[in-house]
N, C-alpha and C positions, 0 to 999 in steps of 0.2 A: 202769463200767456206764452211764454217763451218756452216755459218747460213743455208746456201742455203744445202747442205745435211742433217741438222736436218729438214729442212721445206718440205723437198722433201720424205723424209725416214714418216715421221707424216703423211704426205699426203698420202702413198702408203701403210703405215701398218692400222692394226687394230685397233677400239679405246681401245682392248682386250689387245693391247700386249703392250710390257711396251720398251720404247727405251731411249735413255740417255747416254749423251757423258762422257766414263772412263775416257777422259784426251787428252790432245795436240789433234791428228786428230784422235783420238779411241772412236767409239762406239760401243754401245752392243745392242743388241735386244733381249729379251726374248719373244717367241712367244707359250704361252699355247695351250693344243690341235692341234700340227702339229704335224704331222711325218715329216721325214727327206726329200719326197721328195714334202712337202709342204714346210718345212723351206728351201729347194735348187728355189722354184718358186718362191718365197716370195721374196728372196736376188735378185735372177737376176731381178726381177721388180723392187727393188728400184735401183741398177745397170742401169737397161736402161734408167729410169725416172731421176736418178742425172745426164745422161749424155745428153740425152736431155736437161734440164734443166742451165747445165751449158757449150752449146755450147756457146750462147751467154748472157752476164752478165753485164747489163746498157750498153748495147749500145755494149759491146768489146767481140773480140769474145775469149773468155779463152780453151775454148774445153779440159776442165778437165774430170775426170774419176775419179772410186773409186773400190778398190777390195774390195774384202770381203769374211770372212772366215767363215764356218757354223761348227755349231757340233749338233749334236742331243746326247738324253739319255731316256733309257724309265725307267732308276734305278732313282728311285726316292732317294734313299740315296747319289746320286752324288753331290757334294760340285760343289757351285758356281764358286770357285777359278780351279778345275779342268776341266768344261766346259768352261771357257774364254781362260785357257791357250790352248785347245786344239783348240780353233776358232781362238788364235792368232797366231798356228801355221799352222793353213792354211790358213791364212791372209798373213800371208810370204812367202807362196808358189805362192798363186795368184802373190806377189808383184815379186817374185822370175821367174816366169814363162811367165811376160810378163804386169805385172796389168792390170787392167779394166777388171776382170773375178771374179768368185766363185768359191774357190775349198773348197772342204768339209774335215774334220777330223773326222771320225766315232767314236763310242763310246768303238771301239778296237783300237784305236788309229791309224788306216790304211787311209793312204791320198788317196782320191778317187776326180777326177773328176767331176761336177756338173753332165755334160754331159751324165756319167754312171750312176747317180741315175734318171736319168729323162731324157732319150735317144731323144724323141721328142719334146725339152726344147720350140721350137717356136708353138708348135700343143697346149701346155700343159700351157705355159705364154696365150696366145689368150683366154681358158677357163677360166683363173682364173680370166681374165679382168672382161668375163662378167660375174662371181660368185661373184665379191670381191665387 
């Protein structure tokens, strides 16, 4: 499952944005030039796309999923160790709240919703298909 969301996550982001497994099942995505409600479209497309992906896996059908937590920052003085830890706490929420979702960590530390930064999340995933 490891290979299969790095090869899926690759395929879905940017050749711009930088991704790379922290450790056991944790990755990170740094994605330049987005705002927050580009990095909340960005996540639930690699979300739909590992889950596709890993209905079925050689032949078996695993029907796995993946949360994922966002944070945005426009301070450019914010320490790498302070944006992980704020996407890892809404990595626990998703996991906390049902997994197989994005919830976001704002850069005032306020847990927010995918859904409320990007209310039309299926109108707004459709454009970015055919932009990205």
């Amino acid at each position: 499952m490891i290979k299969l969301l790095a090869t899926t996550a690759k395929k879905t982001l940017r050749q711009t944005d930088v991704f790379g497994r922290l450790g056991g099942e944790e990755f990170a995505a740094f994605l330049g030039n987005t705002d927050e409600k580009g990095a909340v479209i960005v996540a639930e497309r690699v979300r739909l796309a590992f889950k596709e992906a890993a209905k079925v896996v050689d032949g078996t059908a695993i029907g796995a999923t993946v949360s994922i937590g966002v944070t945005f920052t426009t301070n450019y003085q914010d320490q790498v160790d302070g944006l992980l830890g704020r996407a890892d706490e809404a990595l626990y929420e998703a996991k906390n709240s049902g997994r197989n979702r994005v919830m976001v960590r704002s850069e005032h530390n306020a847990q927010v919703a995918a859904a409320s930064i990007v209310p039309d999340l299926s109108e707004a995933l459709a454009e970015s298909v055919t932009t990205h």
